[in-house]
KOLNU-790723 format. One record per residue (C-alpha): x, y, z. Coordinates in Angstrom, 2 decimals, padded with zeros to 5 digits. Layout:
! residues N
SITE/X/Y/Z
...
! end
This chain:
! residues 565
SITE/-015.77/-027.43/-033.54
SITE/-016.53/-026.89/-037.19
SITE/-014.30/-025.44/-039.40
SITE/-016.29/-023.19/-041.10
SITE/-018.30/-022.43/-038.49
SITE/-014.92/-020.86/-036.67
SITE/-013.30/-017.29/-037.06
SITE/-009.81/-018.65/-038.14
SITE/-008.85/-015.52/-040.35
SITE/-005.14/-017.51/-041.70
SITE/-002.82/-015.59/-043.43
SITE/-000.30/-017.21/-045.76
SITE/002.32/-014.59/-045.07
SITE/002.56/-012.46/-041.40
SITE/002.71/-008.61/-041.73
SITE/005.81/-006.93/-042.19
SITE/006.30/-005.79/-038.68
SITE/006.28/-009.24/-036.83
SITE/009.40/-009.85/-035.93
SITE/009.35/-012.88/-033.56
SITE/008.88/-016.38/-034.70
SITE/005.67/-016.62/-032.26
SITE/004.32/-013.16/-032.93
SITE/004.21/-014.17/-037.10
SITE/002.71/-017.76/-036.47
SITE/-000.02/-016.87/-034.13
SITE/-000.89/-014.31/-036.61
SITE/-000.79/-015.98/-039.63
SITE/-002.81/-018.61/-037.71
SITE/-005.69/-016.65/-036.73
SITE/-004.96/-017.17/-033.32
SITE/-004.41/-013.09/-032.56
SITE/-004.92/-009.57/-033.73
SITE/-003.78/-006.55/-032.85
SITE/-005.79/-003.32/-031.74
SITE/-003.14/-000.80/-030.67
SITE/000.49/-001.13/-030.12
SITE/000.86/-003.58/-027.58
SITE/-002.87/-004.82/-026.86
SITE/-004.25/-007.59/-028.75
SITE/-007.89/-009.60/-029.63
SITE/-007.28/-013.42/-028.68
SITE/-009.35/-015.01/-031.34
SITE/-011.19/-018.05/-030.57
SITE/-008.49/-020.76/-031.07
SITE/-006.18/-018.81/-029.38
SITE/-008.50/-018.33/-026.15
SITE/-009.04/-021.87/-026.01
SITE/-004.93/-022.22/-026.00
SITE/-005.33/-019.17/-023.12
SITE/-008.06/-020.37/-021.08
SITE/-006.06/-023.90/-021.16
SITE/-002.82/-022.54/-019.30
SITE/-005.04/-020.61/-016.85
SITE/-006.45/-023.76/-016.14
SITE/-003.28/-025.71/-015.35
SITE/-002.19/-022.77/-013.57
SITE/-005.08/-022.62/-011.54
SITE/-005.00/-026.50/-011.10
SITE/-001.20/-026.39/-009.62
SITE/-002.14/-023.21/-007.54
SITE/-004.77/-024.91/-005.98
SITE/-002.97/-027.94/-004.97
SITE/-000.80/-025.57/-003.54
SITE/-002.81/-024.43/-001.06
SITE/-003.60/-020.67/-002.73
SITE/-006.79/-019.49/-002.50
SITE/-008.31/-017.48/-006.16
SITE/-009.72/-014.54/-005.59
SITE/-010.27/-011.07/-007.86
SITE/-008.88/-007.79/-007.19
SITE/-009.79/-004.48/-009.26
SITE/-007.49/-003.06/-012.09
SITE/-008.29/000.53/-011.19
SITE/-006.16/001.28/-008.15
SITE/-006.56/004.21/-005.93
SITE/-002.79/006.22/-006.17
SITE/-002.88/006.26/-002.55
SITE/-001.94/002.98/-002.07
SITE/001.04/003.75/-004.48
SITE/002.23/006.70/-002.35
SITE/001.91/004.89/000.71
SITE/004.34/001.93/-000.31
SITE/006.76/004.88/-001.70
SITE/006.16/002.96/-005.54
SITE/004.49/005.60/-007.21
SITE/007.16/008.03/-008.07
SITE/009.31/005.18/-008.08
SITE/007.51/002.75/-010.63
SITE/008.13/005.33/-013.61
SITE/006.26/006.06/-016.56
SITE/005.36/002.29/-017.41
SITE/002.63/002.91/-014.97
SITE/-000.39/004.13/-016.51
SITE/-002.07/007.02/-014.74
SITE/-005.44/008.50/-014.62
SITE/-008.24/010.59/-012.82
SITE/-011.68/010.15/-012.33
SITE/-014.46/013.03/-012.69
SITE/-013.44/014.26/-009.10
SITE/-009.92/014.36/-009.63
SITE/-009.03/011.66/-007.74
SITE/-005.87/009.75/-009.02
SITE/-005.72/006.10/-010.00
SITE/-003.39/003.76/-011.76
SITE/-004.20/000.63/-013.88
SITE/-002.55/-002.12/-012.19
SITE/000.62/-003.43/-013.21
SITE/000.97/-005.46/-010.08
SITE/-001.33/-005.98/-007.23
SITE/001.01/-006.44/-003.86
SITE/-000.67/-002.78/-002.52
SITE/-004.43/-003.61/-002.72
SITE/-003.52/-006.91/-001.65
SITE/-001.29/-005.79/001.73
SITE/-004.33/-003.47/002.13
SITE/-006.50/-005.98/001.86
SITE/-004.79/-007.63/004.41
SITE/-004.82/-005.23/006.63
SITE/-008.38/-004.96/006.94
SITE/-009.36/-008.37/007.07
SITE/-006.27/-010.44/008.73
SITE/-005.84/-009.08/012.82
SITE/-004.89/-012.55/014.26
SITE/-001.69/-015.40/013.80
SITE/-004.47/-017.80/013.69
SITE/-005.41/-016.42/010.05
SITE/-001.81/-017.01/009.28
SITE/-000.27/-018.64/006.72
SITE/-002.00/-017.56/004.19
SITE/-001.74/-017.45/-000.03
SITE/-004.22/-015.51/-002.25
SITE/-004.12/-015.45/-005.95
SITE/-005.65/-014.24/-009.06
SITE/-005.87/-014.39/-012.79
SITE/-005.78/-011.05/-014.02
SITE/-005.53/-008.38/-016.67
SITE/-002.54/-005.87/-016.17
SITE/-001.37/-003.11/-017.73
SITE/002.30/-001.55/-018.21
SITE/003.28/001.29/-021.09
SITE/005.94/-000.52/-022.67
SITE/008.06/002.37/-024.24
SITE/008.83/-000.03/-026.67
SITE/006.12/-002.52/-027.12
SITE/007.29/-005.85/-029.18
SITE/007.16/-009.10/-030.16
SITE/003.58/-009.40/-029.96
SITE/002.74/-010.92/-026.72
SITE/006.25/-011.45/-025.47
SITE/006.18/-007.47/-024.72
SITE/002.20/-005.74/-024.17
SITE/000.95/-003.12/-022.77
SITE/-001.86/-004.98/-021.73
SITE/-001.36/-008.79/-020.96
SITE/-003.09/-011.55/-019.21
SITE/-000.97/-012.22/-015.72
SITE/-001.18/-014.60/-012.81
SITE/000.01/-013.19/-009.13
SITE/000.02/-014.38/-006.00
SITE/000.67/-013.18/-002.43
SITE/001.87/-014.96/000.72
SITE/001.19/-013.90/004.18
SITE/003.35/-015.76/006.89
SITE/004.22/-015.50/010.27
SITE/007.70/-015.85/010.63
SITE/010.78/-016.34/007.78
SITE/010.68/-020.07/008.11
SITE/007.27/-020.27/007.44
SITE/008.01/-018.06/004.25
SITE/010.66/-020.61/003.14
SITE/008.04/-022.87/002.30
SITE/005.69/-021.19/000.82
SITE/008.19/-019.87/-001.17
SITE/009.29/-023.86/-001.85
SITE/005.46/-024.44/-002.51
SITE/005.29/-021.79/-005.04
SITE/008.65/-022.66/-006.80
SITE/007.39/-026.42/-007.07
SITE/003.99/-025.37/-008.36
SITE/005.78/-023.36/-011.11
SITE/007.89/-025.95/-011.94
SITE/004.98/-028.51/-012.49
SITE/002.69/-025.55/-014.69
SITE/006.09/-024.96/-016.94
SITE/006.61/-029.00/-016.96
SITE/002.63/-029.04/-018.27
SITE/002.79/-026.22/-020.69
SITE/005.50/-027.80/-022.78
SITE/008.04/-025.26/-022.31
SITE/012.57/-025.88/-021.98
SITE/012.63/-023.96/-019.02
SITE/015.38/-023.24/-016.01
SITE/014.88/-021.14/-012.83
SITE/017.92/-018.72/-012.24
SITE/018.62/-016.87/-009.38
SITE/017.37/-012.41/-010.22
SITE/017.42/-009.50/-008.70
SITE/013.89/-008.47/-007.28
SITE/013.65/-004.69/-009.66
SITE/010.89/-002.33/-008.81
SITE/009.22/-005.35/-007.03
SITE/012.28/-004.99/-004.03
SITE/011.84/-007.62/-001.08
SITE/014.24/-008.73/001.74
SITE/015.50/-012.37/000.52
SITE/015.88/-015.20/-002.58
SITE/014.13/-014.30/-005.81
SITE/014.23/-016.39/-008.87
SITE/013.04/-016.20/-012.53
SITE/011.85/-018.93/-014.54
SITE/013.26/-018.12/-017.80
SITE/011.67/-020.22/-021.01
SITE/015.12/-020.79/-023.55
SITE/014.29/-019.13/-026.66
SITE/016.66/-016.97/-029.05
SITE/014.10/-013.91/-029.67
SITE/014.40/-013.96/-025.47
SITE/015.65/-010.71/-024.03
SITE/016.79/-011.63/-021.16
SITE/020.49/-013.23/-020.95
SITE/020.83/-016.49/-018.91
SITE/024.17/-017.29/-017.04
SITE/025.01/-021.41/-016.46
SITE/027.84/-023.39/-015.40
SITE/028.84/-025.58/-017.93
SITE/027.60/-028.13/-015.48
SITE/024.24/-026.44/-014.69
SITE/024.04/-026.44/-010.98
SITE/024.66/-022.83/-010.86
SITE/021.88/-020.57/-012.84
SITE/021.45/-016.54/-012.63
SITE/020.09/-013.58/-014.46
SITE/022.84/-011.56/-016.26
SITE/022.49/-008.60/-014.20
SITE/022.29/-010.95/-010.88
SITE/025.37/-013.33/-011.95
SITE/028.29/-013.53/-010.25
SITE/031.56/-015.17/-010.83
SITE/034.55/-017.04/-009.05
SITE/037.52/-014.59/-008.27
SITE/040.57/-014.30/-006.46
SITE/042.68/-011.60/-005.85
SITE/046.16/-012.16/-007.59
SITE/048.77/-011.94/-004.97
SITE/050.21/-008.38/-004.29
SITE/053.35/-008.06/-006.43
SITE/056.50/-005.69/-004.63
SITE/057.66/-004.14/-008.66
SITE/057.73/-000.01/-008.71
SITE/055.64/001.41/-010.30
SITE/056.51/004.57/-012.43
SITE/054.96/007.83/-011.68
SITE/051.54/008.53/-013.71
SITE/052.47/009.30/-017.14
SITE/050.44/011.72/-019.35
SITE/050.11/010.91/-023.05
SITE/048.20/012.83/-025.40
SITE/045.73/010.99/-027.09
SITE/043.55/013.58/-029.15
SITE/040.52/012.08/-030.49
SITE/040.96/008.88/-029.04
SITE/037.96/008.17/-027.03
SITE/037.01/003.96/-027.49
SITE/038.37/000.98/-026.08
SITE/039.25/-000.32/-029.01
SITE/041.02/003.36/-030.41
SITE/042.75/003.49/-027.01
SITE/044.44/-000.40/-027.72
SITE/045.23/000.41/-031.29
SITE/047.00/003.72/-029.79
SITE/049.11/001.90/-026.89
SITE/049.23/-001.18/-028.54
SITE/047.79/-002.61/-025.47
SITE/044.65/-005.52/-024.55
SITE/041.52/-004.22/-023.16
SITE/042.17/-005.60/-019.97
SITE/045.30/-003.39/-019.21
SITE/042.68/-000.62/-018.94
SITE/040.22/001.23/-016.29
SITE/036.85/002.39/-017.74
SITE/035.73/005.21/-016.15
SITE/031.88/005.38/-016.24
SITE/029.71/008.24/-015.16
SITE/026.07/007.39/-013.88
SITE/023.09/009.13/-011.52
SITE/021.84/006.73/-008.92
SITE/018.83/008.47/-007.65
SITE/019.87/011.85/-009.42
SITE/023.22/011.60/-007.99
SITE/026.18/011.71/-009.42
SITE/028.69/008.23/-009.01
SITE/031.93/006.86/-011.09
SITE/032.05/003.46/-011.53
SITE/035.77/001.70/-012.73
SITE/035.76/-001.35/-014.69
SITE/038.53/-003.42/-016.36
SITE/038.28/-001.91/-019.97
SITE/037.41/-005.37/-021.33
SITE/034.50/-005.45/-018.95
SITE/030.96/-004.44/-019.15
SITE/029.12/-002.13/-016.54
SITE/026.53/-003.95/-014.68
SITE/023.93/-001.32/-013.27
SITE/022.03/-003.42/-011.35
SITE/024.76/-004.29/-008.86
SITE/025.29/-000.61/-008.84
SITE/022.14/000.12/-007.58
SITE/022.10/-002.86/-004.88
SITE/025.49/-001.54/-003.50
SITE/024.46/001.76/-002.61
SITE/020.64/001.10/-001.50
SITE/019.09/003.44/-004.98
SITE/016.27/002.66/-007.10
SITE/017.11/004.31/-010.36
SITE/019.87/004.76/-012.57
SITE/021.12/006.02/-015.59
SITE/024.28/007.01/-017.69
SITE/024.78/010.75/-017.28
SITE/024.57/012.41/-020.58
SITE/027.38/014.22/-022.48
SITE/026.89/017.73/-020.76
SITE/026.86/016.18/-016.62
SITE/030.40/014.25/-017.82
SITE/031.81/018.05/-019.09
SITE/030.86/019.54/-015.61
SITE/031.87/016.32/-013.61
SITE/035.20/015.69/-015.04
SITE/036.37/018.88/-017.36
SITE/036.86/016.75/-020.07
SITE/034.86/015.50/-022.87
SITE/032.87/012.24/-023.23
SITE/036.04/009.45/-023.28
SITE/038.44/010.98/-021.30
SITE/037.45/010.58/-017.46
SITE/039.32/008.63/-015.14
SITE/039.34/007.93/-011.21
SITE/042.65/009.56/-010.58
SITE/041.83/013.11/-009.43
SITE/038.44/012.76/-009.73
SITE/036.87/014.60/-006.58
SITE/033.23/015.47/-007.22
SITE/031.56/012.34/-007.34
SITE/031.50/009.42/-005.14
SITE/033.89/006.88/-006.60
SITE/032.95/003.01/-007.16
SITE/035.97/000.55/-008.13
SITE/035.35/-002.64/-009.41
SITE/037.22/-005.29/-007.35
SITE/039.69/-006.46/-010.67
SITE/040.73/-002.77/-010.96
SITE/041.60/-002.50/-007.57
SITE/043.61/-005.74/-008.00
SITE/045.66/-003.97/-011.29
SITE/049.40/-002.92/-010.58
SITE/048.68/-000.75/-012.84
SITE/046.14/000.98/-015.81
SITE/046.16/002.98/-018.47
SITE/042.59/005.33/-017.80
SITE/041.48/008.73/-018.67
SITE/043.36/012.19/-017.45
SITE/039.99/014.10/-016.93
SITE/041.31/016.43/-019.70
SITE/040.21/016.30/-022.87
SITE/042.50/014.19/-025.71
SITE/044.96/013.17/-022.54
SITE/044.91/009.49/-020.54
SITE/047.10/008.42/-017.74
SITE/049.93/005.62/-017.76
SITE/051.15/004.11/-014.90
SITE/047.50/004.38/-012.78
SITE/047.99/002.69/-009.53
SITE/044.76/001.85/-006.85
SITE/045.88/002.93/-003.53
SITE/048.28/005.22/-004.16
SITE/046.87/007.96/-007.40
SITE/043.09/007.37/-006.70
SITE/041.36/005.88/-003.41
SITE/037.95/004.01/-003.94
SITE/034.59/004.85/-001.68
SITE/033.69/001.33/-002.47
SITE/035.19/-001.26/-004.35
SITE/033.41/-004.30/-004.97
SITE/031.81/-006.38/-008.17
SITE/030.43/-004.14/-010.58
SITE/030.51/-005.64/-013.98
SITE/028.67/-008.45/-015.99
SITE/029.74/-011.63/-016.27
SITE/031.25/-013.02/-019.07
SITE/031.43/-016.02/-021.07
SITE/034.50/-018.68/-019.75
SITE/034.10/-016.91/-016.31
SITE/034.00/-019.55/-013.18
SITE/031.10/-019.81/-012.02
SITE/030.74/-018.56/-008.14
SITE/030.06/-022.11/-006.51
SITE/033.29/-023.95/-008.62
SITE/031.11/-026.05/-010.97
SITE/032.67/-025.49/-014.34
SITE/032.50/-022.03/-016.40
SITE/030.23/-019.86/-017.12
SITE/027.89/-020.35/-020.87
SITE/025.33/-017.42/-021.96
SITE/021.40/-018.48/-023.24
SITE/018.67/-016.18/-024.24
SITE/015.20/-016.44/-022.31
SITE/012.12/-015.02/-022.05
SITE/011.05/-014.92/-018.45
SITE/007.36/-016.44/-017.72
SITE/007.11/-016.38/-013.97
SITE/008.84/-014.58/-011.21
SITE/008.90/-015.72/-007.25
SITE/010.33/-013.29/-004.67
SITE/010.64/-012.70/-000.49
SITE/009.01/-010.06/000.11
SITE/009.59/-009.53/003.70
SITE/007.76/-006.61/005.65
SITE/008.43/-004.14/002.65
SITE/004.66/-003.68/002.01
SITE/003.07/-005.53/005.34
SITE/005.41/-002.24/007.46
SITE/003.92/000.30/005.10
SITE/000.38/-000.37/004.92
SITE/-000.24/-002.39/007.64
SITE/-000.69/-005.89/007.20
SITE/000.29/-007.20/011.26
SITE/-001.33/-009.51/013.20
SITE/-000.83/-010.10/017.05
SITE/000.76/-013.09/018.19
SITE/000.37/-015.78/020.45
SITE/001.57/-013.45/022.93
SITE/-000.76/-010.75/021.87
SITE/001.81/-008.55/020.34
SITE/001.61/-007.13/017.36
SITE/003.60/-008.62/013.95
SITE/004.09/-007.34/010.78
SITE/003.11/-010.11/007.99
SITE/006.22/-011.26/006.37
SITE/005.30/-011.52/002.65
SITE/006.08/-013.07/-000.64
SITE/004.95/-012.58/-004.00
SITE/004.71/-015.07/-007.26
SITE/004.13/-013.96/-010.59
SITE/003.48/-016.11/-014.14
SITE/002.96/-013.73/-017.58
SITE/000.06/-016.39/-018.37
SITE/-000.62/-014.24/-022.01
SITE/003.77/-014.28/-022.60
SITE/003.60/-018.49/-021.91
SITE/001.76/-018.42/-025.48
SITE/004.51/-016.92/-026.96
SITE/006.86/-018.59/-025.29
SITE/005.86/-022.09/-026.21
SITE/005.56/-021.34/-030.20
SITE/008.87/-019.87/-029.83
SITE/010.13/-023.65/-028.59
SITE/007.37/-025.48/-030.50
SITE/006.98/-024.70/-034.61
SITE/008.94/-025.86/-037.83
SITE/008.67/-024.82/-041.21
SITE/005.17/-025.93/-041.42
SITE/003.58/-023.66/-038.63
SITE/002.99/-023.75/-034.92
SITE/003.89/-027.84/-032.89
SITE/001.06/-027.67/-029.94
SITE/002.21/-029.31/-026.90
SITE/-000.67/-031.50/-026.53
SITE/-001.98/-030.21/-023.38
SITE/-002.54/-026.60/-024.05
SITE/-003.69/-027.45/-027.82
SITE/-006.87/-025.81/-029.40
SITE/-008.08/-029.18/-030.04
SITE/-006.62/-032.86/-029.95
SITE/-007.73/-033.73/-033.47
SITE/-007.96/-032.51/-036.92
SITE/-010.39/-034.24/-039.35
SITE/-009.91/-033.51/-042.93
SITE/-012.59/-034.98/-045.09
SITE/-010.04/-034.42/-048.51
SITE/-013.70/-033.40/-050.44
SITE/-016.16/-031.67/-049.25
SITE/-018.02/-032.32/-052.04
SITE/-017.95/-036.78/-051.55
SITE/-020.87/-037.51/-049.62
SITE/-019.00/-040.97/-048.58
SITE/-016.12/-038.87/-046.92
SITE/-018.23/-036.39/-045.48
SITE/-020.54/-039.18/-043.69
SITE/-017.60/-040.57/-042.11
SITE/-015.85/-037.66/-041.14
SITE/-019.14/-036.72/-039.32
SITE/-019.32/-039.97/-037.77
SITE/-015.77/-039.73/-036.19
SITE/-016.35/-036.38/-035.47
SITE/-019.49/-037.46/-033.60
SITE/-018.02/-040.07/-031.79
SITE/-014.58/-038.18/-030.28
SITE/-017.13/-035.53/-029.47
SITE/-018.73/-038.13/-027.54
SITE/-016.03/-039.91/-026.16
SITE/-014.65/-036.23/-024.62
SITE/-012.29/-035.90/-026.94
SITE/-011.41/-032.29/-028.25
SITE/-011.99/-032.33/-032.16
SITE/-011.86/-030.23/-034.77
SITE/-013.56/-030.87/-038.46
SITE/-012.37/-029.18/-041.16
SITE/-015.65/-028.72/-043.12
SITE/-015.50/-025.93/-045.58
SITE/-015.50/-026.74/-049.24
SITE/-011.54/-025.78/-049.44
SITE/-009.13/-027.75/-051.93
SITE/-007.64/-030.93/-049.93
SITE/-004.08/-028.71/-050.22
SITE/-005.55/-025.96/-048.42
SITE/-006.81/-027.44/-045.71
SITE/-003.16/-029.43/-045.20
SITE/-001.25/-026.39/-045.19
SITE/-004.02/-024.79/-042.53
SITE/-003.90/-028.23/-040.46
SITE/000.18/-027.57/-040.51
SITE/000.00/-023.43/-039.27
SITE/-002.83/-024.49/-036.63
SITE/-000.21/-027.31/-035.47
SITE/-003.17/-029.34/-033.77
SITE/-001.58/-032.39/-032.78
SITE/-003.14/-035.51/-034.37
SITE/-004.49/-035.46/-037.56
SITE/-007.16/-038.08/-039.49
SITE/-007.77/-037.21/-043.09
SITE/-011.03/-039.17/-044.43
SITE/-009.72/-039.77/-048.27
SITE/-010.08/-042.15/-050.98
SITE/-010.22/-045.11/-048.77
SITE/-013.31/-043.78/-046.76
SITE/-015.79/-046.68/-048.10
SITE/-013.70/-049.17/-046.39
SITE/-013.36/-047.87/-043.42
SITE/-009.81/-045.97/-043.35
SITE/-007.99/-043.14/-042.61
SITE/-004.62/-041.37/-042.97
SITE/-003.46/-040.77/-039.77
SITE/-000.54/-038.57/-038.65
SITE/000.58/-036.79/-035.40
SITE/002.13/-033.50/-036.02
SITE/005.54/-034.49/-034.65
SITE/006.10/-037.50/-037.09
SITE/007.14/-037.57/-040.66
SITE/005.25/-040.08/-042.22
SITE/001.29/-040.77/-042.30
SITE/-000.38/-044.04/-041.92
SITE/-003.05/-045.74/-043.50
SITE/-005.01/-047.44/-040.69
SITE/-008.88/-048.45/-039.86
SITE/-011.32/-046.39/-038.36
SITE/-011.67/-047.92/-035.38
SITE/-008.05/-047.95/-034.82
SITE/-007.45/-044.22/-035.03
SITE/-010.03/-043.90/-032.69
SITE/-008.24/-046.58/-030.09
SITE/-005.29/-044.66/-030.20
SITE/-006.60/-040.93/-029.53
SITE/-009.26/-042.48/-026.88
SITE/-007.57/-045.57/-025.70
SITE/-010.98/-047.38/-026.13
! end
């Protein structure tokens, strides 16, 4: 590749709105553009980094027995209804209709054309195992679209599918899969760690983890032991607890205190000169439309997630100012579980454990003293229903609990028969009765590993290539364009990696020596060999990215060490 032969538009400053580290490098190095909100050009430099990863991806596939295939973006909405996702999927799924008013999606996931697929092609337990995958463009509409590639509304994925005949047999695919995205991570560069999630609008029967890529800009929170054998999702992380022993004190009667405008946490401990902890949070959501209270330690935060898994829903949401009136008779701040009839009444497992809570009187500018579980409010369910929280135990005993930030870049889950029952993926048996498929899925954001790895890899320079998924292996800087003894040589190394199958880049364009440093920095290419004042004899600077000092060696040495010839 010749430099000025490339598009490599380089900025020396990113546009106002990039917030991310990655999103303002790859910009700045030509390596992206943007079109609309959420949808971007790859530029050639940054294809080559693109079609790289798909290439270890499909490499580590592959070996793991998948099989590629192609499915189309433009899904008929039938499929959706018929799996019960397309009501349920929400308005990141992008719908349209065709001149006959037929209605079709743009695919932000493929496991209905692929059951269906399935269905019509797969009658027999001799077809069985079986894992397809594919290389795809998908398409979500991100409310809030962000951090360049890390959040699109159009991004390059990989998914895969697995079609087994029995659970067992799903256990190791699903150990095939997890290995194979443990090597791709491993070969893209990235400070990864797979943590046990919950399976979201996906759903599925069993396991599910993420692989979650440790960056600060990540939005996703990351629970660990401080010993690291225990790794979840926040909003799948659980934590060691006991139930104190029951104590035999009285308790006094419920006590109501007037507390007029006193609606926070923190306003309700300055008022009773009290800790958090001492009192219950009464929160009001819809699960599925449907009104529920949940009670948490006032020191605790609400985890919706676990919500939803305890009572089977698929959506939920805080109810808004005017349901809380009409549910509790009292104004945003003031509900409580005591006397609280209309609404189906979750208790997280520490409340139920209190003596005794200060919580809200379900009349407006009044709270209860003296709250006791059991005997002034019963629970429908009580169970664990908050986050985690930093110094929490973790579940399995192996030290407490410490928060990260990641981004996730792949996703494996058990399906199970949820799509195979629907739309008919079976088979017939050795016995010649008929089987539903038990299925897993497998997904990698191929577009959001880009991201991912400038977030790890850059310094104040510009953007620290891992070297497998680099543009190019080396940079040749001929300091003047304009010294025909430089330029000869730089052309004859350039011919001779070229030759030797090494991935090279010259820097040809009749730029200022300091100008072509600080573009060989941003690119963050990973060895460099600048052709200077020493060209007549035979030497070059050279200098990987990584190090801090240069070296003045031969020719034929510099080409040793990026050859090994």
């Amino acid at each position: 590749m010749k430099q000025s032969k490339l598009l490599i538009p380089t900025l020396r400053e990113a546009p106002a709105d990039a917030e991310a580290i990655s999103h303002k490098l790859m910009l700045r190095a030509g390596l992206i553009r943007q079109l609309a909100s959420g949808v971007y050009t790859y530029l050639p430099l940054g294809f080559r980094v693109l079609k790289k990863v798909q290439d270890i991806v499909r490499e580590e596939m592959d070996r793991a027995g998948a099989q590629e295939l192609l499915m189309p973006a433009m899904q008929p909405a039938e499929l959706w209804q018929e799996s019960g996702r397309y009501d349920v999927y929400g308005p990141e799924l992008i719908r349209l209709k065709d001149r006959h008013g037929r209605e079709f999606a743009l695919g932000p996931t493929h496991e209905e054309v692929i059951t269906s697929l399935i269905a019509d092609e797969v009658n027999s337990y001799r077809q069985l195992p079986m894992t397809l995958y594919q290389i795809q463009t998908k398409y979500r509409d991100e409310r809030r679209p962000r951090f360049g590639l890390l959040r699109g509304r159009e991004f390059l994925m990989k998914d895969a599918y697995s079609f087994d005949r029995s659970w067992e047999e799903l256990d190791e695919t699903y150990r095939a899969m997890y290995d194979a995205y443990t090597r791709i991570f491993t070969r893209v560069g990235l400070n990864f760690r797979p943590v046990q999630a919950d399976a979201g609008a996906i759903g599925g029967e069993g396991e599910t983890h993420e692989f979650m890529a440790l960056a600060d800009i990540g939005e996703d929170t990351i629970v660990v032991s401080e010993n690291g054998t225990y790794a979840a999702n926040l909003e799948k992380a659980e934590m060691w607890w006991e139930a104190p022993a029951a104590s035999d004190a009285e308790i006094a009667p419920m006590d109501r205190v007037h507390t007029p405008g006193v609606h926070t946490i923190d306003q309700l401990c300055a008022h009773f000169g009290a800790e958090a902890s001492a009192f219950m949070k009464t929160l009001l959501v819809l699960v599925d439309d449907q009104p529920v209270a949940v009670v948490v330690r006032g020191d605790r935060e609400l985890n919706e997630t676990k919500v939803l898994n305890a009572l089977g829903g698929e959506r939920i949401e805080l109810a808004d100012n005017a349901a809380v009136e009409r549910l509790t008779g009292a104004e945003v701040g003031f509900a409580g579980p005591a006397g609280l009839a209309k609404v189906k009444l979750l208790v997280d497992r520490e409340v139920q454990a209190m003596e005794s809570g200060i919580a809200g009187a379900n009349e407006t500018d009044y709270h209860l003293a003296n709250v006791k579980p059991g005997r002034d409010f019963e629970a429908d369910l009580v169970g664990d229903f908050r986050n985690a929280a930093e110094g929490d135990m973790s579940p399995d005993g192996s030290g407490p609990l410490k928060f990260y930030r990641g981004i996730e870049v792949g996703h494996v889950f058990k399906l199970g028969t949820k799509y195979s029952e629907k739309l008919g993926a079976a088979y017939l048996d050795e016995t010649g009765r008929r089987q539903d498929a038990i299925m897993g899925c497998y997904g990698i954001g191929i577009s959001r590993i880009l991201s991912a790895v400038v977030e790890q890899h850059y310094d104040d320079n510009g953007i620290v290539w891992p070297e497998e998924i680099a543009p190019a292996k080396v940079h040749i800087i001929p300091a003047s364009a304009k010294d025909e003894t430089q330029m000869n040589l730089a052309n004859e190394l350039y011919a001779r990696f070229m030759a030797a199958g090494i991935e090279v880049m010259l820097d040809d364009r009749d730029e200022r020596a300091g100008v072509k440093f600080k573009d060989s920095d941003l690119l963050g290419i990973p060895y460099r060999v600048v052709v200077g004042r020493e060209a007549a004899e035979g030497r070059v600077e050279f200098k990987a990215r990584t190090a801090a000092d240069k070296e003045t060696i031969s020719v034929e040495e510099a080409f040793e060490r990026l050859t090994g010839k």
